[in-house]
N, C-alpha and C positions, 0 to 999 in steps of 0.2 A: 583751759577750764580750771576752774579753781578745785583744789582736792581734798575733801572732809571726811570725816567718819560717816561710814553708810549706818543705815537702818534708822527708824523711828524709836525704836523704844521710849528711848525717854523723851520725847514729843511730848506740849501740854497738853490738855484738854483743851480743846478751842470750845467757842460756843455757837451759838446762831447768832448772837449781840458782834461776834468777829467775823462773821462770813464773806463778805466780799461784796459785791456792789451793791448799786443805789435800786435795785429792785423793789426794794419794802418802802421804798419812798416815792413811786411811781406809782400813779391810780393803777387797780387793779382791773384787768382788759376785760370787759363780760364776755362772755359764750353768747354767738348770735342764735336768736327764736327759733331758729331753723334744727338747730341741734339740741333742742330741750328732751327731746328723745332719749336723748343716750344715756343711757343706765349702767354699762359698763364698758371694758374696754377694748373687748371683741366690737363695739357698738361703733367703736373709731374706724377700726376697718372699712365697715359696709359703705360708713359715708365716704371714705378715704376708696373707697372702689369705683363711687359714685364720681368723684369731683377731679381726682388722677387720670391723665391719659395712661391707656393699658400699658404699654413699656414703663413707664415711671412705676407705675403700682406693683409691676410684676417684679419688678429688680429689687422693689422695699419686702415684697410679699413670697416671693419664691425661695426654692431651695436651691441645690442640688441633685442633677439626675431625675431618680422616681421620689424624691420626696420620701424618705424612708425614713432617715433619721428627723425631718422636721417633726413628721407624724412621732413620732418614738420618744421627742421632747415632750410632746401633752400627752400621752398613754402611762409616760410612767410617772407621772402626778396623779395620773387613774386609777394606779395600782395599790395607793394609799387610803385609807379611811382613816377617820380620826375617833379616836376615845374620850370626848368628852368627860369634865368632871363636872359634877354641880355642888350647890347650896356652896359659893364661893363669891364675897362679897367682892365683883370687879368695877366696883365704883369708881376706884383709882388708877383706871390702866394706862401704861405708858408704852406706846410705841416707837420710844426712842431707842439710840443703841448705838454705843461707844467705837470706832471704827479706825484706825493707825491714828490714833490722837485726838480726835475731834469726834463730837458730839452730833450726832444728825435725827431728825423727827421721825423719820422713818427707816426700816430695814430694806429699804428698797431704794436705787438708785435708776436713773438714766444711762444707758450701756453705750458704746462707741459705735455711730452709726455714721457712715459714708454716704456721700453726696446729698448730704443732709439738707443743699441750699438746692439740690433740682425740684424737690419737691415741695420745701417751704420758701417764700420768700427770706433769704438771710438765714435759714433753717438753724443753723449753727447757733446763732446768737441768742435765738427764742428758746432753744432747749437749755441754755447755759442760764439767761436770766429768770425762766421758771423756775429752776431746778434751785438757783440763790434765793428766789421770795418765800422757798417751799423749806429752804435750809435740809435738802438729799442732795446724796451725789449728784454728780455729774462727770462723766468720761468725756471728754474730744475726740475727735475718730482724727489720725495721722490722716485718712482718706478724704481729707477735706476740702470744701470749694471756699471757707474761710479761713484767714487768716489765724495762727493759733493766738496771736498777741491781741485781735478784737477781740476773740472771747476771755482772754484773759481779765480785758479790761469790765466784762458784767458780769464778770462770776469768778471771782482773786481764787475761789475753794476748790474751782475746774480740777479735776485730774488730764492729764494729756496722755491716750494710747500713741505709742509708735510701731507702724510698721520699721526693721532695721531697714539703714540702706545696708549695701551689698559689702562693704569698705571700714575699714577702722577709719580711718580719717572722715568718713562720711559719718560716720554714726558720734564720732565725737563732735566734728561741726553743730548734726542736728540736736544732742544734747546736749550743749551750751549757749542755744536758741530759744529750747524750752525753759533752760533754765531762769535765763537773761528775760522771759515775758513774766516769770513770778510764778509759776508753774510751782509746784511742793511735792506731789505724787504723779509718778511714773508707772504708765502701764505696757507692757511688754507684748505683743501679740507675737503666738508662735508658730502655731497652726497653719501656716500661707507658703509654706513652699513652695509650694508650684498654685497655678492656678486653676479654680476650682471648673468643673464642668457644668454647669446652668445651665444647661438645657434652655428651663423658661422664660432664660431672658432673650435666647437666638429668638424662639418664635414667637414671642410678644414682641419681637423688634426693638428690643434694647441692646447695648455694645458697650464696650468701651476700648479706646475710645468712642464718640455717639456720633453717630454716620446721618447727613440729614437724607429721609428718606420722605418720598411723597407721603406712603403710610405714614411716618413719623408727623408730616407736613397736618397729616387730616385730622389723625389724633389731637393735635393741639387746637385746631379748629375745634374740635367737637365738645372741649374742656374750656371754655373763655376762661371761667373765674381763672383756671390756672396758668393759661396762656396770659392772659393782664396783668393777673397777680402776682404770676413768679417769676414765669417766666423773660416774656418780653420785659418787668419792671426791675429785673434785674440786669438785662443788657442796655438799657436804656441809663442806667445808675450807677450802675458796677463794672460794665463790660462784660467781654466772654469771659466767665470761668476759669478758672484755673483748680490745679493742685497745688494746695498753698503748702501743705506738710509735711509732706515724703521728707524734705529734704532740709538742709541751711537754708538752701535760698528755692525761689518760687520753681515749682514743677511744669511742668507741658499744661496746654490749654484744654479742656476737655474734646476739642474737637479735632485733636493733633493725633495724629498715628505717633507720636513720640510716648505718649501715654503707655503704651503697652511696656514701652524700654522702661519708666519710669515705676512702673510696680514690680517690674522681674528683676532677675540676680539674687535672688534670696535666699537659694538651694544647698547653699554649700555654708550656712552659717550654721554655728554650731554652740555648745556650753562655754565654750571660750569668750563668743564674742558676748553672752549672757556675763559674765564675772566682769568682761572689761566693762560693760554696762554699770554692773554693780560698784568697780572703782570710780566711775568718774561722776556717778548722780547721787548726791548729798543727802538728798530725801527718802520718804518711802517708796520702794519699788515691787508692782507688781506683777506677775506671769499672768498670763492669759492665755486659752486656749488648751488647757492640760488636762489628760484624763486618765494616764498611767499613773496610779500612787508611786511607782519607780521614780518617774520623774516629778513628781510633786516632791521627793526625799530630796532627788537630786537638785530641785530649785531652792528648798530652805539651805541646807546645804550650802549651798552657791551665795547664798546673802539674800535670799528674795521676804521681802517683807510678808509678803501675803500672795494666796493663790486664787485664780478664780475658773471654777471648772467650767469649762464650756466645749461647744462642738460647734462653733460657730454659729449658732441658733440653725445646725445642719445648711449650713450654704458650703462646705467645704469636701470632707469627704463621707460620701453618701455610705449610710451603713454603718457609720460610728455610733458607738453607744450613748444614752440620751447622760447627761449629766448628773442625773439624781442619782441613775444605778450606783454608778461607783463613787458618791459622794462620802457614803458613809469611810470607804477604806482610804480617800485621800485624805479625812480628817482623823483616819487612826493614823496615817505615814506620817502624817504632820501636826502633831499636836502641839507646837510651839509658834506656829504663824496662824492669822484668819485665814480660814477657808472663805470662799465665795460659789458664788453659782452666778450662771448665766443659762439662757435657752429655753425657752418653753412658759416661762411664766407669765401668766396672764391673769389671777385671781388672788382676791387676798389668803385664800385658800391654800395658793403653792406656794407664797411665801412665806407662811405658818408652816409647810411641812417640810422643806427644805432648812428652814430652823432647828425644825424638831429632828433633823436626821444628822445638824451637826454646822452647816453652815451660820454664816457667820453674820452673812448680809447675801443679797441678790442683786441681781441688773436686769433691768429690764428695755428690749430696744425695739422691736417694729412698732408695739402699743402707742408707744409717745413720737415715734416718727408718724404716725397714721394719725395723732392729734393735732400736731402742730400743724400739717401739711392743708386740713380740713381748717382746721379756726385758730393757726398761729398762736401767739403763747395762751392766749384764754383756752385753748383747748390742750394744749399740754398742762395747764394748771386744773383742768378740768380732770383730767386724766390720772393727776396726782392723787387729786382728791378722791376722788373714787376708789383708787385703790388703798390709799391712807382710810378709809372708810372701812372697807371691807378687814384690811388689816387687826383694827379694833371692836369694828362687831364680833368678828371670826375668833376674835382673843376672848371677849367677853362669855361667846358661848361652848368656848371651849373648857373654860374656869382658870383663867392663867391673867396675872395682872402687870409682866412684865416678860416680855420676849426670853429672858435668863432661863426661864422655867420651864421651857420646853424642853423637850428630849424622847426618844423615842416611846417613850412611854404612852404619850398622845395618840400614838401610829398602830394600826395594824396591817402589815401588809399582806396581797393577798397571792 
C-alpha cells in the first residue's frame, strides 16, 4: 500500500457540485400513497413492523439483553430542554456544516448499518445513492451483503466503517481494498470484542449465521412484499449473500456456520493495531464506538481525525452509558479533532441538542434502515427530509441561524 501523510487538515472544501454519483440526475423515486401518513421518523418504524418479517425487524429493532441502554439513548435527550431566543430575524438559516473537508446540507448523516440488503432489496446501495442526491454523510457497514466497491461507484463521498480482521497482514490487505475502490474517509469500529448478547434476536428467531427454520419459513410467507421484493429478488439476481467486507477478499455466505469464525478473533487487538491503521490510510480517519474521554485523548493522540461517541445504539454492552452524558467531556479531552455522536437520535430536536452540548455532526442508523426497507430510496429520501425539516424549523424557533451558534447556553438540563 502506498504510504502518505495521514490526517486531513489541510483537505479542500469539497461541495455538493463534487459529490459523487449520477443521483441528481436520476428522477426522483416518489413515496407510494400508502405511506402519505408518515409525518416523522418513529412513523418509519410502525410501517417497517408492519411489512418486516419479525426476525428481520427485530435484529434492525433490538438491543442487547434488557434494553437498558437502548432505552438510556432516548432519556437522556429527555433530560434537556431548550432556551429559546426570540425577536431573531432567521430568514436566512443554514443547516449546512463543514465536516473533515467537505461541505454537507445537513448535520446529520446515515450511520453504518449491517445486513442492510436482508431487509432492503440491494439495501446498501439505496442508503449510499439517497444520502449523494441529499449531499449527507453516508457510512458503509464493513458488515456488509454488498460489495464495498458497488457502493463506491453511487456515492464517490461514501465513508467505509471497518470491523479490524484479527492479523496485520489482514488488516493491511482490507485497507488497500478500500482504498483501491476511492473510498477517502475511514471509520474505525471499536466496541466488538467479543460478541454481543441479543437476547431478542434468539427469540424472534434470528441468528447469524441464519438457520432456515419452518418459523423463519412462515414469516416470510406472511410478509410477500418482502418475500418478492427482497428477498427471493435478490436470490433469484444476486444469489445467496455473502459477507462481502470483513475482509480483502469475499467472506462466508450468510447461511455458512463459517460466519461465526468470520466476525470473531477481535479480542486481543489493541492501540497498536489503531496507529498501524493510522500509518497505512492516507485519508481521514475515524474512531467509533468511544465513550471514556481517556480514550478519546488516547485516539487524537494516536492520529485519529475525529471521534464519534457511541454505544452502539446499545446493541453491545447493555448498561453502558447513553452518549450524550458524556459528550460534553469527550469534547473538553478533545478539542482539536470533531467530536460526533451516534445512538438515540431520532428528532430534529436531538440533533440541535447534541450540537448545543459540543458535538460536531451526528449519525443517525435504524430511522433510515426502517425507510428504505418499507419504500426503498423514496423512503430513505423521505426520511432525510423530514429530519432536514425538523432541523430548520427547530433552528428557526430556537432563534439561531446557523448551526455555529449553539452552545450550551440553549440547554437547561434537568
Amino acid at each position: 500500500m502506498q504510504m502518505q501523510n495521514p490526517g486531513a487538515a489541510a483537505a479542500n472544501v469539497q461541495t455538493a457540485a463534487s459529490a459523487g454519483s449520477d443521483a441528481g440526475s436520476r428522477r426522483r423515486p416518489a413515496l407510494p400513497a400508502r405511506y402519505a401518513d408518515i409525518l416523522c421518523l418513529d412513523d418509519f418504524e410502525a410501517a417497517a413492523r408492519r411489512h418486516l418479517p419479525l426476525p428481520v425487524y427485530t435484529y434492525i429493532a433490538g438491543a442487547a439483553e434488557t434494553n437498558r441502554s437502548f432505552h438510556a439513548n432516548r432519556e437522556a435527550f429527555a433530560q434537556y430542554d431548550f432556551v429559546p431566543r426570540v425577536l431573531v430575524d432567521i430568514t436566512g438559516r443554514d443547516t449546512g456544516v463543514t465536516l473533515l473537508g467537505r461541505r454537507y446540507d445537513a448535520p446529520f448523516g446515515i450511520a453504518p448499518m449491517g445486513l442492510a440488503a436482508l431487509s432492503t432489496y440491494r439495501g446498501d446501495l439505496v442508503l449510499a445513492e439517497a444520502a449523494a442526491r441529499e449531499n449527507i454523510a453516508m457510512v458503509m457497514s464493513g458488515s456488509s451483503l454488498i460489495r464495498l466497491e458497488d457502493v463506491a461507484r453511487v456515492n464517490r463521498e461514501a465513508w467505509f466503517q471497518a470491523y479490524l480482521p484479527g492479523d496485520d497482514a489482514g488488516i493491511a490487505a482490507l485497507l488497500a481494498r478500500v482504498q483501491a475502490a476511492g473510498y477517502q474517509t475511514l471509520v474505525i469500529t471499536v466496541d466488538t470484542a467479543v460478541a454481543a448478547n441479543r437476547e431478542n434476536n434468539v427469540r424472534a428467531g434470528f441468528s447469524i449465521p441464519v438457520r432456515p427454520t419452518v418459523r423463519l419459513a412462515w414469516q416470510g410467507i406472511a410478509h410477500p412484499r418482502w418475500l418478492f421484493g427482497t428477498f427471493l429478488r435478490t436470490l433469484v439476481q444476486h444469489g445467496m449473500p455473502h459477507f462481502e467486507n470483513s475482509y480483502a477478499t469475499r467472506g462466508a455466505p450468510i447461511l455458512s456456520p463459517n460466519v461465526e469464525r468470520d466476525v470473531s478473533g477481535r479480542g486481543h487487538l489493541n492501540w497498536r493495531h489503531f496507529r498501524m491503521v493510522r500509518q497505512l490510510w492516507p485519508g481521514p480517519l475515524v474512531i467509533k464506538g468511544l465513550l471514556d474521554p481517556r480514550d478519546g485523548r488516547m485516539a487524537a493522540d494516536a492520529g485519529a481525525d475525529g471521534i464519534i461517541v457511541s454505544n452502539h445504539g446499545g446493541r453491545q454492552l447493555d448498561g453502558s452509558v447513553a452518549p450524550l452524558r458524556v459528550l460534553p467531556r469527550m469534547v473538553a479531552a478533545c478539542p482539536d479533532i470533531p467530536v460526533m455522536l451516534d445512538s438515540g437520535v431520532r428528532r430534529g430536536s436531538d440533533v440541535l441538542k447534541a450540537l448545543a452540548l459540543g458535538a460536531r455532526f451526528v449519525f443517525v442508523g435504524r430511522p433510515f434502515s426502517f425507510a428504505a426497507s418499507v419504500a426503498g430510496e423514496a423512503g430513505v429520501l423521505k426520511a432525510i427530509e423530514l429530519l432536514k425539516l425538523e432541523v430548520s424549523r427547530n433552528m428557526g424557533l430556537l432563534g439561531v441561524t446557523s448551526l455555529g451558534q449553539l452552545d450550551e447556553s440553549f440547554l437547561l438540563g434537568q
